[in-house]
MMTF fields as JSON, N, C-alpha, C and O atoms, coordinates in Angstrom:
{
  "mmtfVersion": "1.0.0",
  "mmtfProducer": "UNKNOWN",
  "numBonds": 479,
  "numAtoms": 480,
  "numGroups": 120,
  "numChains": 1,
  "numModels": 1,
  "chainsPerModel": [1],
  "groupsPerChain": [120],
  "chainIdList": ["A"],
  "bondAtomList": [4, 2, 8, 6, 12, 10, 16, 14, 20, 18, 24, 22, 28, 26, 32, 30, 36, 34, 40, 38, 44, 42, 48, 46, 52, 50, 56, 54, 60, 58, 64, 62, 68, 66, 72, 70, 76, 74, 80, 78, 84, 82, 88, 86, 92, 90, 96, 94, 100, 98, 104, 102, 108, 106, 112, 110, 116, 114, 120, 118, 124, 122, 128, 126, 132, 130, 136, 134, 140, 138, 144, 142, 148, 146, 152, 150, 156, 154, 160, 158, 164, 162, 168, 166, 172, 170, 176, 174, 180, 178, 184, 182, 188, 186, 192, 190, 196, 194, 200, 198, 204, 202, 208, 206, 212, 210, 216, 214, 220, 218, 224, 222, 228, 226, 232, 230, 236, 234, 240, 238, 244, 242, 248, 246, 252, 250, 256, 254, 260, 258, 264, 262, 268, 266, 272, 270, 276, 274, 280, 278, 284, 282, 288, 286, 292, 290, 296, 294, 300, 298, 304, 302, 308, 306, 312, 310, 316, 314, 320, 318, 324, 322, 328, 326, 332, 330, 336, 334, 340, 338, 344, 342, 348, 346, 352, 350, 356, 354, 360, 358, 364, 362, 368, 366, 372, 370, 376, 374, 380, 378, 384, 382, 388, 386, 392, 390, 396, 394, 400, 398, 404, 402, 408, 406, 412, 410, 416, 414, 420, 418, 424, 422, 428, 426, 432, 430, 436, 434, 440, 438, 444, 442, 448, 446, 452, 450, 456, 454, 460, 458, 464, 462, 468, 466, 472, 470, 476, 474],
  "bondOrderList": [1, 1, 1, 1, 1, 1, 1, 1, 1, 1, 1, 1, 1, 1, 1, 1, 1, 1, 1, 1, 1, 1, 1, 1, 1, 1, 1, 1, 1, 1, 1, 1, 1, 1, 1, 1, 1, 1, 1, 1, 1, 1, 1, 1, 1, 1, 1, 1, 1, 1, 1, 1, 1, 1, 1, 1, 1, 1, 1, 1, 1, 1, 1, 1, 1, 1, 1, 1, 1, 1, 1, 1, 1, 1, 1, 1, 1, 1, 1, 1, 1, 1, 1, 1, 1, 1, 1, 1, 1, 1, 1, 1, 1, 1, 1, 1, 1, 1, 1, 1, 1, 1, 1, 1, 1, 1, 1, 1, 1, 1, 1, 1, 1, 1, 1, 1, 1, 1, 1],
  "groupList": [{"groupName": "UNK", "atomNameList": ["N", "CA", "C", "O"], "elementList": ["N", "C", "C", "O"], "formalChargeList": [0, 0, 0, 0], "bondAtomList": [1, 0, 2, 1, 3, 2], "bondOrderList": [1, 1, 2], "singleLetterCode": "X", "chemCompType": "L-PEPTIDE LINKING"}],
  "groupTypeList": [0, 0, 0, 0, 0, 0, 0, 0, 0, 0, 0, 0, 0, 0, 0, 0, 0, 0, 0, 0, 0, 0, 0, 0, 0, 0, 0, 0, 0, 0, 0, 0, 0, 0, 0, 0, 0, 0, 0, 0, 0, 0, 0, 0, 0, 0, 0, 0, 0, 0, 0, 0, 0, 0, 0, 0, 0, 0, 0, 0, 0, 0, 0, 0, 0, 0, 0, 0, 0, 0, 0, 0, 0, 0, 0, 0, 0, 0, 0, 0, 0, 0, 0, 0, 0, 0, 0, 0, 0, 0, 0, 0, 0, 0, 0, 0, 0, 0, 0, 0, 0, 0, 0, 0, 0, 0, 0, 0, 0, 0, 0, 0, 0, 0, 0, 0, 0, 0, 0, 0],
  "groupIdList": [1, 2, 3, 4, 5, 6, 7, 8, 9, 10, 11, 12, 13, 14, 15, 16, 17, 18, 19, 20, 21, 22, 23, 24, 25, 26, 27, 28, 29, 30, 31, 32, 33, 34, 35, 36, 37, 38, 39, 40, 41, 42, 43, 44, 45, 46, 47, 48, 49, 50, 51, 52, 53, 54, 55, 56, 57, 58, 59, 60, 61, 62, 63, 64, 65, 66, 67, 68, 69, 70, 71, 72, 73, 74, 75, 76, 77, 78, 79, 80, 81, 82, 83, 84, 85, 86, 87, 88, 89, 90, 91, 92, 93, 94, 95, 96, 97, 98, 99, 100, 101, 102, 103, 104, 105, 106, 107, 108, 109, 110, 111, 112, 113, 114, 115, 116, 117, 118, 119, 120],
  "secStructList": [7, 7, 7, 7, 7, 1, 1, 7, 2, 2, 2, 2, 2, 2, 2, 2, 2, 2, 6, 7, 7, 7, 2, 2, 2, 2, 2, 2, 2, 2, 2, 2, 2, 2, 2, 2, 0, 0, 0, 0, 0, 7, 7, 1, 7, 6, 6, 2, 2, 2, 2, 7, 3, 3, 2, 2, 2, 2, 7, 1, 7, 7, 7, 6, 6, 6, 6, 6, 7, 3, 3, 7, 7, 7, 7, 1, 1, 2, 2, 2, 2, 6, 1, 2, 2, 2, 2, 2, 2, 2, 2, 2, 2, 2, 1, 7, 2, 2, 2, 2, 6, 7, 7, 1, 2, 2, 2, 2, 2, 2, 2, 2, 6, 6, 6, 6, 4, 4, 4, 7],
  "xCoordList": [-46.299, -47.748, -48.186, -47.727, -49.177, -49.962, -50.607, -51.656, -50.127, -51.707, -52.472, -51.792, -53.711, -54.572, -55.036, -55.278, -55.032, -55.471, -56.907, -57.273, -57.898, -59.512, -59.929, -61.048, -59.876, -60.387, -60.354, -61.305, -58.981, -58.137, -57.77, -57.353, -57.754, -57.003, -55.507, -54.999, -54.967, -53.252, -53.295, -52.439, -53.963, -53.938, -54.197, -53.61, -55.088, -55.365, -54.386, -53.757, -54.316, -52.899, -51.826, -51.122, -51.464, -50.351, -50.167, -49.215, -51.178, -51.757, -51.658, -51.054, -52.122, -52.181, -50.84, -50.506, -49.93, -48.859, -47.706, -47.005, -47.862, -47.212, -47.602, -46.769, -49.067, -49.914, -49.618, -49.171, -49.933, -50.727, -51.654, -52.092, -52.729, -53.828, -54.053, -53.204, -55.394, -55.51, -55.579, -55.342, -55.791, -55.623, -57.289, -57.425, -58.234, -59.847, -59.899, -60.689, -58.691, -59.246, -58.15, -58.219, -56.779, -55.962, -57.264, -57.423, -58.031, -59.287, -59.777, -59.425, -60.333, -61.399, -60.461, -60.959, -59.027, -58.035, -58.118, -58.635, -57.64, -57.592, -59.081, -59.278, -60.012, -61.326, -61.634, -62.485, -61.042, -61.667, -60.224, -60.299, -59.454, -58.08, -58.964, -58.985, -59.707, -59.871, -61.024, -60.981, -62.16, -62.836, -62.431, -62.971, -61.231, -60.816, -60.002, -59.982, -59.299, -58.944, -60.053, -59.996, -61.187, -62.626, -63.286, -64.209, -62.87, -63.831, -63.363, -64.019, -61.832, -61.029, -60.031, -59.719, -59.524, -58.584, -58.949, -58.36, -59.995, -60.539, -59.351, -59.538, -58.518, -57.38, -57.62, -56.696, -58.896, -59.086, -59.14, -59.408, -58.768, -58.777, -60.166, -61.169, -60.301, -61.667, -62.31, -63.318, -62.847, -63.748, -64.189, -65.365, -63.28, -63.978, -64.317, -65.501, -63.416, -64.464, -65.5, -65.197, -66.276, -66.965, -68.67, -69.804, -68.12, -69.105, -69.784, -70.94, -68.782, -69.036, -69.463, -69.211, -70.389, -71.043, -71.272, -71.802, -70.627, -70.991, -72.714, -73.379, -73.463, -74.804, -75.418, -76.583, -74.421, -75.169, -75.576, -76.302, -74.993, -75.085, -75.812, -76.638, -76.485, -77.796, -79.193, -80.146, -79.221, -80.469, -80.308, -79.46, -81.573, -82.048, -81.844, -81.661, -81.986, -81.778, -80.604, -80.227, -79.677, -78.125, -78.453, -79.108, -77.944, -77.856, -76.107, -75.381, -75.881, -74.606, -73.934, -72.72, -74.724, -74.14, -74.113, -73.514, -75.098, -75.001, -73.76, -73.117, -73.453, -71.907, -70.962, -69.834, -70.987, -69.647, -69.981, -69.089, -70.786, -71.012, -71.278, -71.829, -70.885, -70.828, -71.881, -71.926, -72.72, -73.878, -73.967, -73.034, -74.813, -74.958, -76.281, -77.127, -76.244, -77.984, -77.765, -76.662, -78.574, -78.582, -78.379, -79.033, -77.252, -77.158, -78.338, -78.65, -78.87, -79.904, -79.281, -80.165, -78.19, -77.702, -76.304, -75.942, -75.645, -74.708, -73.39, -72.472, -73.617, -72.426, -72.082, -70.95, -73.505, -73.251, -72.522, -71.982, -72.808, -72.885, -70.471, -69.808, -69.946, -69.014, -68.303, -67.088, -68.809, -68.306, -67.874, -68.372, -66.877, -65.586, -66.097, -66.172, -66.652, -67.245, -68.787, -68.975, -69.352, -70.506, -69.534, -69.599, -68.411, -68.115, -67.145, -66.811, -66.731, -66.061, -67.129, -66.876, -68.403, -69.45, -70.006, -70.031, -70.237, -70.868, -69.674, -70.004, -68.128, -67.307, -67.415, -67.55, -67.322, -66.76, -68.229, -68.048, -69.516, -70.628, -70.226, -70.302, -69.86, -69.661, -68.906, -69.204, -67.738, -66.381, -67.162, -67.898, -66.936, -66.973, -66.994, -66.416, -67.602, -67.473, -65.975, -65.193, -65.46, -64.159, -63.172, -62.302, -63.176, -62.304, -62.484, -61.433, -63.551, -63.877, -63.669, -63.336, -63.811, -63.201, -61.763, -61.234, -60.984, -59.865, -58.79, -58.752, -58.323, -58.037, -56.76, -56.403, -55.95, -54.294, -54.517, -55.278, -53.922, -53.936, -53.017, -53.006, -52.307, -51.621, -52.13, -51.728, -52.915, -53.598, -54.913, -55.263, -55.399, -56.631, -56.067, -56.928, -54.976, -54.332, -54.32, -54.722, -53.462, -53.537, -54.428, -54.407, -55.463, -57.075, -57.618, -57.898, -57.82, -58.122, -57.45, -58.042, -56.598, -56.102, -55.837, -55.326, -56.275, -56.632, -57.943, -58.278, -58.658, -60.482, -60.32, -61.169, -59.476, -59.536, -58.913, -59.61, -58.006, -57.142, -57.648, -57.249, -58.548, -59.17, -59.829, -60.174, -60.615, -61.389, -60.466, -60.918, -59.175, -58.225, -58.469, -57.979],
  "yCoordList": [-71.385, -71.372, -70.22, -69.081, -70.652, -69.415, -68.672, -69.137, -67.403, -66.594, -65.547, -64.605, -65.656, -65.129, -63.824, -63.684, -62.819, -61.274, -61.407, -62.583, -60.487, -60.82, -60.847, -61.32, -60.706, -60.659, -62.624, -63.312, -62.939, -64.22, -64.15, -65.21, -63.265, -63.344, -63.499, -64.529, -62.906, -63.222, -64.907, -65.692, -65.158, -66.214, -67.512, -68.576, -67.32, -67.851, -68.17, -69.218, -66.809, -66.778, -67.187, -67.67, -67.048, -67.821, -69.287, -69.733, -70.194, -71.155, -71.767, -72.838, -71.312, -71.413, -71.593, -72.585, -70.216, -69.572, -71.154, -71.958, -71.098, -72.544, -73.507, -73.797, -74.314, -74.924, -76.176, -77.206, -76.028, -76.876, -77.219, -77.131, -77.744, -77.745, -77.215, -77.403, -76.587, -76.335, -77.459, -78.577, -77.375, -78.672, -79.586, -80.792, -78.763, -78.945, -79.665, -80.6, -79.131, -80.083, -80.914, -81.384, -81.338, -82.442, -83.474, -84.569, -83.135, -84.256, -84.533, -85.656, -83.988, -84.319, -85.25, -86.136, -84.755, -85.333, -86.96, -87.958, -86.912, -88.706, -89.348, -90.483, -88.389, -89.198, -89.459, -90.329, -88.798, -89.401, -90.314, -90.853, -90.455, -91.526, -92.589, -93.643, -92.546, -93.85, -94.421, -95.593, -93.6, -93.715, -94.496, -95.44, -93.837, -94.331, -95.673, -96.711, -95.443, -97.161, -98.03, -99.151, -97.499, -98.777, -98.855, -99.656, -97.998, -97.875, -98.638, -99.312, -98.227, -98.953, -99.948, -100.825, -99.892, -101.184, -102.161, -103.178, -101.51, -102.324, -102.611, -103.479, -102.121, -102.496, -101.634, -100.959, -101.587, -100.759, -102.325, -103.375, -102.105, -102.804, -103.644, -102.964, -104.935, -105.266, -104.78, -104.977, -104.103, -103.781, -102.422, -102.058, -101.776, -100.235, -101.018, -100.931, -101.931, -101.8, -103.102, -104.08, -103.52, -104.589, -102.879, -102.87, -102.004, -100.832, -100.123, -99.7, -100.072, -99.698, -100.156, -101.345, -99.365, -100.493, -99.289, -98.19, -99.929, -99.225, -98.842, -99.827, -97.775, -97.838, -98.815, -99.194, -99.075, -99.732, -101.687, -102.45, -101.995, -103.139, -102.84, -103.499, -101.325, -101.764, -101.172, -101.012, -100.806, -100.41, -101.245, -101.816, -100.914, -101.831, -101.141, -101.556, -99.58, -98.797, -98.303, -97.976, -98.198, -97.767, -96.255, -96.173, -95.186, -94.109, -93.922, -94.517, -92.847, -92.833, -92.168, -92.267, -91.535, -91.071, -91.776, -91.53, -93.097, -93.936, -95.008, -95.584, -95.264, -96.225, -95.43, -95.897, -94.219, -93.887, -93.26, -92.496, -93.365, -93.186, -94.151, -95.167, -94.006, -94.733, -94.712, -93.617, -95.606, -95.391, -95.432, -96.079, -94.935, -94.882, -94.211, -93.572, -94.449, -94.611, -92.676, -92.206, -92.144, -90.868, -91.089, -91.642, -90.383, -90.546, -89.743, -88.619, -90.17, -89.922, -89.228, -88.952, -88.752, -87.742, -86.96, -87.332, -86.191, -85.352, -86.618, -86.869, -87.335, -87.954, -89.215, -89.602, -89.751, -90.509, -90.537, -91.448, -88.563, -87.803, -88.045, -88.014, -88.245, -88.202, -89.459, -89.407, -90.459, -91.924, -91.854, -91.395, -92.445, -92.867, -92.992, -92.023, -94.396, -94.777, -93.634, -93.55, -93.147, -92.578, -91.303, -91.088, -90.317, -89.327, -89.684, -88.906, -91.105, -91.201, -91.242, -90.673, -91.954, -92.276, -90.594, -90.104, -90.179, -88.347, -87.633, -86.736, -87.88, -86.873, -87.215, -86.482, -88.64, -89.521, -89.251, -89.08, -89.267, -88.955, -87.207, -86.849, -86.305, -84.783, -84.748, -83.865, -85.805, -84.997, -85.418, -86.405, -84.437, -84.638, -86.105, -86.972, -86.378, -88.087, -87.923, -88.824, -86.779, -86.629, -87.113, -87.875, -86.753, -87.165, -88.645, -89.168, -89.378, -90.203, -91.138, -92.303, -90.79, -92.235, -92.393, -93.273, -91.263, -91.677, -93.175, -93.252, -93.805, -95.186, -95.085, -95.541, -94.348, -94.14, -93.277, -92.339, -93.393, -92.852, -91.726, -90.884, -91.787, -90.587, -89.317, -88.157, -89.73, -89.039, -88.151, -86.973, -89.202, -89.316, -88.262, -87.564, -88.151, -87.474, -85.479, -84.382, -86.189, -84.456, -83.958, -82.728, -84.527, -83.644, -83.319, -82.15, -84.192, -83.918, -82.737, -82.642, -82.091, -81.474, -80.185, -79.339, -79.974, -79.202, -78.652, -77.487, -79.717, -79.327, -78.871, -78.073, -79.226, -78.866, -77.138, -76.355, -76.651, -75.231, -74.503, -73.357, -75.121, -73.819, -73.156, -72.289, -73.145, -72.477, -71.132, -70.132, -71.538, -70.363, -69.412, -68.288],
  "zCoordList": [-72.409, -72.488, -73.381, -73.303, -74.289, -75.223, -74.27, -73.823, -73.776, -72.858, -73.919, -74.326, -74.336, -74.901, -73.959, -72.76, -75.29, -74.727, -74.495, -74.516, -74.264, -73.541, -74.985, -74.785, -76.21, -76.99, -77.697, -78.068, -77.636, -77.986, -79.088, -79.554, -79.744, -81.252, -80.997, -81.441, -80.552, -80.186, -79.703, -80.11, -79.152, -79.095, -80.036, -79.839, -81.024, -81.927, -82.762, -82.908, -83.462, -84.179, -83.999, -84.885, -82.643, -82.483, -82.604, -83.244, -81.922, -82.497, -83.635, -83.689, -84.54, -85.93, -86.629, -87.275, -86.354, -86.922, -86.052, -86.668, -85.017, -84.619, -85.499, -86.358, -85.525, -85.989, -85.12, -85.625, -83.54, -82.387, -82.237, -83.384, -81.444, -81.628, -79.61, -78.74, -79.425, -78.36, -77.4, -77.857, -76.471, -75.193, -75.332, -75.123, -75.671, -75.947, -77.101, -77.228, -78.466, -79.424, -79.772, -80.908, -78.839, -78.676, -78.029, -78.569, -77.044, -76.793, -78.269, -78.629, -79.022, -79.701, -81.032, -81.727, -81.117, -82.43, -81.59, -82.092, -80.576, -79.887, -80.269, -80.704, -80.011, -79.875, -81.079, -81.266, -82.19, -83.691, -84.09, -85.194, -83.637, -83.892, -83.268, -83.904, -82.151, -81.968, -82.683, -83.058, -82.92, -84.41, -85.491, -86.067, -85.674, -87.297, -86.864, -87.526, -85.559, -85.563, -85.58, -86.084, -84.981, -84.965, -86.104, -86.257, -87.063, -88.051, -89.443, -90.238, -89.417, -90.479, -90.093, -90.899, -88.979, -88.771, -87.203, -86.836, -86.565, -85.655, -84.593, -83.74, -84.62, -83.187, -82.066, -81.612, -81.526, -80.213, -79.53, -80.114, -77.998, -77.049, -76.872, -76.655, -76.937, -76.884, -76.095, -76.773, -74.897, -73.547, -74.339, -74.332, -74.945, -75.94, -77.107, -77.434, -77.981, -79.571, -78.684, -79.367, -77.846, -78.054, -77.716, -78.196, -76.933, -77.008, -78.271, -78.303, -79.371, -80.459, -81.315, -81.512, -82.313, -83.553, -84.708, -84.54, -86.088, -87.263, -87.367, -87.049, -87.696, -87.933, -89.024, -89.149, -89.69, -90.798, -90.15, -90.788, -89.033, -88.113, -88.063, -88.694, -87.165, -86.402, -86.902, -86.139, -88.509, -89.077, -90.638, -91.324, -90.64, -92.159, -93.557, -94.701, -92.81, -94.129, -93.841, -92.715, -95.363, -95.591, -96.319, -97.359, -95.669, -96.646, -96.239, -95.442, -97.169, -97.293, -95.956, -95.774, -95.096, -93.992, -92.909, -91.862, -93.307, -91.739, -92.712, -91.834, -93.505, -94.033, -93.406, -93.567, -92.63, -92.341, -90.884, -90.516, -90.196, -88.927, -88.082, -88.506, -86.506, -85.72, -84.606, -84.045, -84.144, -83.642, -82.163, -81.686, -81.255, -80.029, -79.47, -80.095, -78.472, -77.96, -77.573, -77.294, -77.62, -76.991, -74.972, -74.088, -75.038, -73.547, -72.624, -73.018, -71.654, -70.527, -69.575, -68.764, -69.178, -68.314, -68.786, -69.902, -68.316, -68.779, -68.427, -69.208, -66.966, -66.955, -68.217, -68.508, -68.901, -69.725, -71.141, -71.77, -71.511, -72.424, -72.578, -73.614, -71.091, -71.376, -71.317, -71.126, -71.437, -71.319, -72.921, -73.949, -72.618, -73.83, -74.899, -75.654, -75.295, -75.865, -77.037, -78.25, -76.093, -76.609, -77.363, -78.573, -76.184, -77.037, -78.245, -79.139, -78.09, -79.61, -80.769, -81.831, -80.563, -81.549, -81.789, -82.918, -81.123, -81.28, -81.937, -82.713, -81.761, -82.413, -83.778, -84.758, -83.674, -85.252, -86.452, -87.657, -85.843, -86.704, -87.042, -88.217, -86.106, -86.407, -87.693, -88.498, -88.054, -88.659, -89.819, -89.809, -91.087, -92.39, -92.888, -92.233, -93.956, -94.626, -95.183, -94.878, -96.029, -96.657, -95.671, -96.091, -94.306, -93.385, -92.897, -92.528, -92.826, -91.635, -93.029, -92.813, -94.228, -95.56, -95.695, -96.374, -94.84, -95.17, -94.202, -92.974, -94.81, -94.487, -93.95, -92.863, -94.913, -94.242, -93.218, -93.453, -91.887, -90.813, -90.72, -89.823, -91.651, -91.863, -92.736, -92.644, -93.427, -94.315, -93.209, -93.294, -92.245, -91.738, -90.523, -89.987, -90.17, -89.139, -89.762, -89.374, -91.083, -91.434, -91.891, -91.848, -92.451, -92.264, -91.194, -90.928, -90.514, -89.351, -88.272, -87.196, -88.424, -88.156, -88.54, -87.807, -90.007, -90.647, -90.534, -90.316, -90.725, -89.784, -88.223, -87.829, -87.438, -86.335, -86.458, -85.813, -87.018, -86.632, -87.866, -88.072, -88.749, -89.472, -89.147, -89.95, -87.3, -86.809, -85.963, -85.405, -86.119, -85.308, -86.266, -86.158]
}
């Protein structure tokens, strides 16, 4: 286990110097994998992709940031805020367009991952 000093820089670094990702943003790497499977190859389990919808489905006007974001109603309580579905649509609108265009999943993996541990 990494144990971080009260400050967390030892911890960081170490992090980094490994190049893991913390346990907080191993959540957030799954939640935009499943993004990019709904977004570019559509193989999520039907009961999750039938929840999800590109923005450009559900508005009239196309700007270039709703072609690559995923839409969802603003959740009405905190417990809604963490349903599957909504926090994949809220992570996948956060990440960069450079990341969320990329198609190879391998490609889409090591940016993403790179955006995630440049904050160590």
């Amino acid at each position: 286990a990494v144990v971080s000093t009260q400050s967390g820089h030892y911890g960081r670094a170490l992090y980094k110097e490994l190049n893991v990702l913390k346990l907080s943003d191993l959540y957030y790497y799954n939640l935009a994998i499943l993004g990019h499977n709904f977004f570019h190859t559509n193989t999520l389990p039907t009961k999750i992709a039938e929840k999800l919808s590109k923005c450009v489905d559900k508005t009239s006007q196309v700007t270039r940031s709703l072609n690559t974001n995923l839409y969802y109603k603003t959740p009405s309580s905190k417990l809604m805020q963490k349903r599957p579905t909504t926090a994949v649509s809220a992570y996948w609108n956060y990440l960069p367009a450079e990341i969320k265009m990329c198609k190879s999943i391998n490609s889409f993996k090591s940016k993403l991952k790179c955006f995630l541990t440049e904050k160590y």
